[in-house]
C-alpha positions, 0 to 999 in steps of 0.5 A, a space after each residue: 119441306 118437312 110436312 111434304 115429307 111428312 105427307 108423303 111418309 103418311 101416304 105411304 104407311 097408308 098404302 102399307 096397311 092396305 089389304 085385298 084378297 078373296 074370302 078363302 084368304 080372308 079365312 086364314 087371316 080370321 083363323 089366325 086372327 080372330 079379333 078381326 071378326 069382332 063386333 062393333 061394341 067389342 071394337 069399342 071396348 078393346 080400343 079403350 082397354 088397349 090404351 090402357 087402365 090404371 087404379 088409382 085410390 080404388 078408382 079404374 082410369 081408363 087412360 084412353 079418355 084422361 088426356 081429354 075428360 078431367 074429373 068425370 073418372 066415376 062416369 067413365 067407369 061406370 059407361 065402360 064397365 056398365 055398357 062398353 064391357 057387357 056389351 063387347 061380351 054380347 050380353 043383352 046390353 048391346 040391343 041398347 041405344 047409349 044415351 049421354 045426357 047431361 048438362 051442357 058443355 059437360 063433356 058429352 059430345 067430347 066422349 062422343 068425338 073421342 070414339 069416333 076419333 080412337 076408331 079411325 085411328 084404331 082400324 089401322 092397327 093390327 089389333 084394330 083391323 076390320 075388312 069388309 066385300 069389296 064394293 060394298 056401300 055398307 062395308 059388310 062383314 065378309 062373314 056374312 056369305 056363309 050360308 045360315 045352316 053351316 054357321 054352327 059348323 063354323 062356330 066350332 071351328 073358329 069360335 067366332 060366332 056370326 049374326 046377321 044376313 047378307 045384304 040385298 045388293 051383295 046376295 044379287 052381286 053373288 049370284 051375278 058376279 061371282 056365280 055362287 062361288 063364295 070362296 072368290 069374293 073379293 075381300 078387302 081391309 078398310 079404315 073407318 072414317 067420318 069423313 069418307 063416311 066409313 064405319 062412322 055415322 052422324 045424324 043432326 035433326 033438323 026440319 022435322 018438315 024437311 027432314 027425309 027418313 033417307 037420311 037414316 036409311 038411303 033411297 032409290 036411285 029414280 036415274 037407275 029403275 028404267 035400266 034396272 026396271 024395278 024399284 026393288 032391285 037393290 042396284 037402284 038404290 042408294 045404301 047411303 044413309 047414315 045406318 048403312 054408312 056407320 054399319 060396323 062402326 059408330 053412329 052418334 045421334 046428335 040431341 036424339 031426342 029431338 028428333 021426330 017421332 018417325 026417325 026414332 021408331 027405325 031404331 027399335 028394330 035396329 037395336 033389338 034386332 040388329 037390323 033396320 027396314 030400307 025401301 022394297 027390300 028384306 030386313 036389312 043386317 047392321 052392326 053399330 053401336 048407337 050412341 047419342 045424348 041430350 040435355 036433362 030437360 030434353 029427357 024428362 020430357 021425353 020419359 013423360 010422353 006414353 008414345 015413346 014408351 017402347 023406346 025407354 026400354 031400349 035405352 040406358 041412360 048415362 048421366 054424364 054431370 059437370 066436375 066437382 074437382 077444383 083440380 080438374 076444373 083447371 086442368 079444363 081450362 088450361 085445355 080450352 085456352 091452349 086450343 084458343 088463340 088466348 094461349 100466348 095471354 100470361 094468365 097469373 097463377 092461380 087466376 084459373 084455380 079462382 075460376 074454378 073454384 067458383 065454379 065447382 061451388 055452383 054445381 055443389 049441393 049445400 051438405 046436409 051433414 053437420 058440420 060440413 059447410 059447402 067449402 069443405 066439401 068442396 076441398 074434400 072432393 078435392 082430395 084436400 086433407 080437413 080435419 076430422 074427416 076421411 074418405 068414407 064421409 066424401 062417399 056419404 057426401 056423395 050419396 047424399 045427392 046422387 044426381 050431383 053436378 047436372 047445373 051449375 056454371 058451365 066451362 064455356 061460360 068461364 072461358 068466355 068470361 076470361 076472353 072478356 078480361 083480356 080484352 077489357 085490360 088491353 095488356 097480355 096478361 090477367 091476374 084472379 081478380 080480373 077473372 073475378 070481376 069479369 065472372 061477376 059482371 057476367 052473371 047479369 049477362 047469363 041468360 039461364 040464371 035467375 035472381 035467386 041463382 045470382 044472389 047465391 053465385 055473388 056469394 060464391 065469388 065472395 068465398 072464391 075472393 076469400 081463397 084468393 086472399 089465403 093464396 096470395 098471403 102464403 105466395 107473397 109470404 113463401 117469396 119474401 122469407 128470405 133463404 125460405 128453405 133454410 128459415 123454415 128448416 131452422 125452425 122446424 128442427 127448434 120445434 122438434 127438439 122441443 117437442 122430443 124434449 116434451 113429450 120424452 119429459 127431457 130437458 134441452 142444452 142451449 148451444 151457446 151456455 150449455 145451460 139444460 133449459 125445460 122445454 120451450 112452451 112459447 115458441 111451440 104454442 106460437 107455431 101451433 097456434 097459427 093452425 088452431 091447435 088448442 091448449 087442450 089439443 097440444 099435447 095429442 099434436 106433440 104425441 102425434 109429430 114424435 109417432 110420425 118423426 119416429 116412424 120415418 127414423 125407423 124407414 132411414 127416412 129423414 123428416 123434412 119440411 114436407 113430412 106433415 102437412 099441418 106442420 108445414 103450414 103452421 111454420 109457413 104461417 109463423 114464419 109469415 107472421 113474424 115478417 107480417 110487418 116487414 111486408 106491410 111496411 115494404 109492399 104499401 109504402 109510396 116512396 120506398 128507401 134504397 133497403 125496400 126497393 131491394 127487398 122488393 126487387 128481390 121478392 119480384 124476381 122470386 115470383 117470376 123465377 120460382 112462381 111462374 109469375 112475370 112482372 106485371 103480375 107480380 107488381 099487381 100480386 104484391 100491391 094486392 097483399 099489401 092491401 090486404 094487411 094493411 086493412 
């Protein structure tokens, strides 16, 4: 009963926003209001703006696109600040077709769908709302009844500048209906839909053969011509093509450029111009913003054919590449799963950050800068901290290869072949490995990939393997110290004591004699070993944690476990070091005593409370350590 009442409480918000009246009512609404008269494109921009934009590290994230496209935030920048926002303020980039092209499955239709879908829901808000003449099949704009010669009279009242002439069929019902009488027009508020065919087009080539131009531009309606008694009375004829259907709105071309030759001329005019030839009738007004896409391959072989050359100038491209982020690669997946029916599978952690690293790997090109090896470039990307490098050498990276991220492994190929582990395991739950192994068996499967491409991937899933590894040490590590928190913070505060101690020239009290003791230089080296600090480096280190300890006492900031990242990673890694025995000894032995079975049960039950593991993940994780320690 709860979704009846639902329904019934969205029909009725619908009836509300509901709106008609004549043009001079219209009139006082665009005098008050006048966003309602705004083009198409500007349509667009103030939808993505009204969402919202953010900086983050100098980057605009427009919050319209962030729940949806994952890592694509420098392409998005560039397609609203280079396109949607000069062509909102009628710069000469609005008479461009907008051609997404890129990889597959890269998020092209993705940025296309959530237009579409932003608009329809935009147009039923105030700031969003769009009226059009009442029966009209083009749902024009109401503006266009004032007459040319009074338009810049209108300019001066209202600001709002108008383009485009009235249609054939509504310059007949003005003159029929209405007598003249422009200020009786009936106007009415409308909601673009793509399903009801309002202000949102769609156009798939097929059959070059059997595709008609009327699905561009409508056609005569043959029942009506003996009681209209011409082919050129616009009452005979259908304005329902996908260009007069998306007029005000959207029109998508889907893959454009394998369209015939025919079809595409229609839109020179029409871009340029703003408007587009129909039957026996004059040049017919629409305002729509043309967006399409295309693979690379399509593209190039489009540029290199003279006869479209009229048509490259028309066009700007926005490349639209894979991801380069592992942690954005994720967040793909997890959306993808979540839409599928795999979502109540238990996908172990970090099986997805596997995936994803070998995916990035693929789409990553070899750095040219010393070095650099291809996996830190991958962290780097990543926002990781390496050491050595800044944010200025990620943007050198970036512009050594501009066109970074058009092939690689795509998400679908990812998605797919996790589907094929949980079917192949027969349980509801996969862990990296079974990722792994279902990535590597699918290569032989994939049709696009070469024996050279396949070498290189093997080797990728390798170094995907090779981070496993690392990330199921420290997660098995981190759950068998036991009381960790307190472990770690134990020896933290040694160390600090120590390192004060060092660089203050001091000397340290024992707790329990009393007895003032030099610094201790073994217990130092052990931790910072375990991060590769040299003999030669410690002291710079030292000098370097005392800065930080000494900053943060100035804040009233207290440091803690989380205050540096290395040092955290070195007490990680000592501490792991110190217990390597106790786990080998614990995870690989068969018959385990009453001692072990305890410690394991309490290693299992940390993972699946604290991890985000369940039991049969855990088993697997801890079984695949112990293997791992014992080589």
């Amino acid at each position: 009963m709860d979704i009846l009442k639902k329904i019934r409480e969205h029909r009725e918000e619908e009836e509300k926003l509901k709106w008609e009246g004549t043009f001079a009512e219209y009139l006082e609404i665009v005098k008050k209001r006048p966003e309602v008269a705004q083009s198409a494109h500007a349509r667009v921009y103030n939808m993505i703006k009204s969402a919202g934009i953010e900086e983050k590290n100098g980057q605009k994230i427009y919050k319209f696109f962030s729940n949806e496209i994952f890592g694509l935030e420098s392409t998005i920048e560039r397609l609203v600040e280079e396109y949607f926002h000069p062509a909102a303020k009628r710069l000469d980039v609005r008479k461009r077709i907008l051609l997404l092209m890129g990889p597959v499955s890269g998020g092209k239709s993705t940025i296309v769908t959530l237009l579409k879908r932003g608009l329809e829901k935009y147009t039923r808000t105030d700031e969003g709302a769009v009226y059009a003449i009442k029966g009209c099949p083009m749902h024009e704009d109401p503006l266009h009844l004032i007459p040319h010669h009074l338009r810049e009279d209108f300019y001066k009242e209202y600001g709002i500048r108008i383009e485009g002439s009235l249609s054939p069929l509504n310059q007949l019902r003005l003159e029929q209906e209405y007598g003249g009488r422009i200020e009786d027009v009936i106007v009415e508020r409308i909601f673009f839909s793509e399903d009801k065919r309002v202000g949102i087009g769609t156009f798939t080539p097929s059959d070059p053969k059997s595709q008609d131009i009327a699905d561009l531009t409508g056609s005569i309606d043959f029942s009506t011509i003996a009681e209209y008694g011409s082919e050129s009375d616009p009452r005979a004829y259908r304005f329902d093509g996908e260009l007069n259907k998306a007029n005000r709105g959207l029109m998508e071309f889907q893959e454009m450029l394998k369209l015939d030759e025919k079809f595409l001329w229609h839109l020179l005019s029409l871009t340029q111009e703003g408007n587009f030839k129909a039957g026996r009738f004059a040049l017919i007004s629409a305002d729509e913003l043309i967006v399409a896409h295309t693979n690379e391959t399509e593209y190039r072989s489009f540029i290199a054919n003279k006869k479209n050359e009229a048509l490259h100038s028309r066009i700007i491209v926005m490349p639209v590449p894979y991801n380069l982020k592992v942690s954005e690669e994720v967040k793909i997946y997890e959306k993808m799963i979540k839409e599928s029916d795999m979502a109540h599978v238990h996908i172990a952690p970090h099986a997805l950050r596997v995936a994803a690293i070998f995916s990035v790997l693929t789409r990553l090109e070899v750095p040219k800068k010393q070095g650099i090896d291809i996996v830190k470039k991958m962290r780097l990307y990543d926002g990781e901290t390496v050491e050595g490098y800044n944010s200025a050498d990620v943007e050198e990276l970036k512009k050594e290869y501009p066109n970074e991220g058009m092939k690689g492994i795509d998400p679908r190929y990812v998605i797919n072949r996790i589907s094929s582990a949980i079917i192949r395991k027969e349980v509801p739950s996969i862990n990296a490995l079974d990722v792994l192994r279902s990535l590597k068996d699918g290569l032989d499967q994939h049709p696009s990939i070469s024996p050279e491409e396949r070498e290189k991937y093997l080797n990728y899933i390798a170094i995907a393997r090779r981070e496993y590894d690392e990330i199921a040490k420290n997660e098995v590590q981190k759950a068998f110290v036991y009381s960790y928190e307190e472990s770690a913070k134990t020896l933290l505060n040694n160390y600090l004591d120590n390192v004060e101690a060092y660089c203050n020239k001091q000397k340290i009290k024992d707790p329990l004699t009393g007895e003032e003791l030099p610094p201790d230089e073994k217990l130092m080296r052990s931790i910072e070993e375990q991060i590769g600090i040299s003999e030669n480096a410690k002291k710079a280190f030292r000098e370097e944690i005392l800065i930080r300890l000494s900053a943060y006492a100035r804040k009233g900031k207290k440091f803690d476990y989380n205050s540096h990242e290395r040092l955290r990673e070195a007490i990680q890694k000592k501490l792991f070091a110190d217990l390597k025995d106790v786990v080998k000894i614990t995870t690989s032995t068969k018959t385990p005593d009453e001692a072990q079975l305890k410690k394991i049960n309490e290693v299992i039950a940390r993972l699946i409370d604290e991890y985000g593991y369940n039991s049969t993940s855990a088993n697997e994780l801890l079984r695949y350590v112990g293997s791992l320690l014992n080589r």
